[in-house]
Every structure is written in C-alpha cells, then in structure tokens.
C-alpha positions in Angstrom: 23.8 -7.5 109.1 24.7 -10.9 110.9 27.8 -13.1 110.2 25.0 -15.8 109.2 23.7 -13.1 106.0 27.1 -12.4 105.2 28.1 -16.6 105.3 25.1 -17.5 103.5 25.8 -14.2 101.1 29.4 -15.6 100.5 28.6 -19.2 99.8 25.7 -17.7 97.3 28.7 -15.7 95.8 31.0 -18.6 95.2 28.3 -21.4 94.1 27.7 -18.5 91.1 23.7 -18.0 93.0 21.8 -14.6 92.2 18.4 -14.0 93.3 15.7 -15.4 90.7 17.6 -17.0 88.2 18.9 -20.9 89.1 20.1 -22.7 86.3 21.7 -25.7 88.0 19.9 -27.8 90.9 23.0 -29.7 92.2 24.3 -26.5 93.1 21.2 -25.0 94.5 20.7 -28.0 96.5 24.2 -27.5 98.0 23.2 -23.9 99.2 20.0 -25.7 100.7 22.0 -28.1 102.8 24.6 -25.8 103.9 21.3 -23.6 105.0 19.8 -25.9 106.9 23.1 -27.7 108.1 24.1 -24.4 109.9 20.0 -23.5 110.8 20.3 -26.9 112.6 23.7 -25.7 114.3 22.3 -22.5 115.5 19.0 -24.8 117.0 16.5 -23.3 114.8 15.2 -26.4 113.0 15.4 -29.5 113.9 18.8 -31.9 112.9 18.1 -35.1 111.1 21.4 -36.7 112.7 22.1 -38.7 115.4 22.8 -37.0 118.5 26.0 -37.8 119.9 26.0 -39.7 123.9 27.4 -41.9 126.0 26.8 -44.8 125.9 29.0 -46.6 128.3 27.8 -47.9 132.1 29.5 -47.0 135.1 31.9 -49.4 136.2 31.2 -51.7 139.1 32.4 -51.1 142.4 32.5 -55.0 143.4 35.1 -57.4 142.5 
C-alpha cells in the first residue's frame, strides 16, 4: 500500500469515516478537500489556486 492509502486511511480514521455509512456532511466534505488538496499536490487534478511567480522586472542597467 502507498503512504497516500495509509494518509487518506488515517484521516478517514480520525474524522470517525467508515465505508457506506456518512452521517455528517461537514465532516465528509473535509475528507473531500483534504483528497483533492493533496491529489492537486501530487499533480493529478488540477489546483484551483493561484500559482505562485514572480512578478518583479529586472532592474535597469542605466542610470
């Protein structure tokens, strides 16, 4: 098994998750976004946020 299974198995553990049975959708929808948050991470979807860049110009060379 892959450290992602066991990650996402842990966090499934801890937000009290079992396969077929959801009783609460705040904490289902946390699962989702830690999915796709680390899905994005790996490159696998795409990420919703801004990408981080420069921004800043060279300076110039004349006085």
């Amino acid at each position: 098994m892959d450290d992602f299974a066991v990650q996402l198995a842990r966090e499934a553990r801890r937000l009290g998750l079992t396969a077929g049975e959801v009783q609460d959708a705040e904490v289902l929808l946390a699962f989702a976004e830690l999915v796709l948050t680390e899905l994005a991470a790996r490159g696998l979807v795409p990420d919703a946020a801004p990408q981080l860049g420069c921004w800043a110009r060279p300076r110039p060379t004349e006085n």
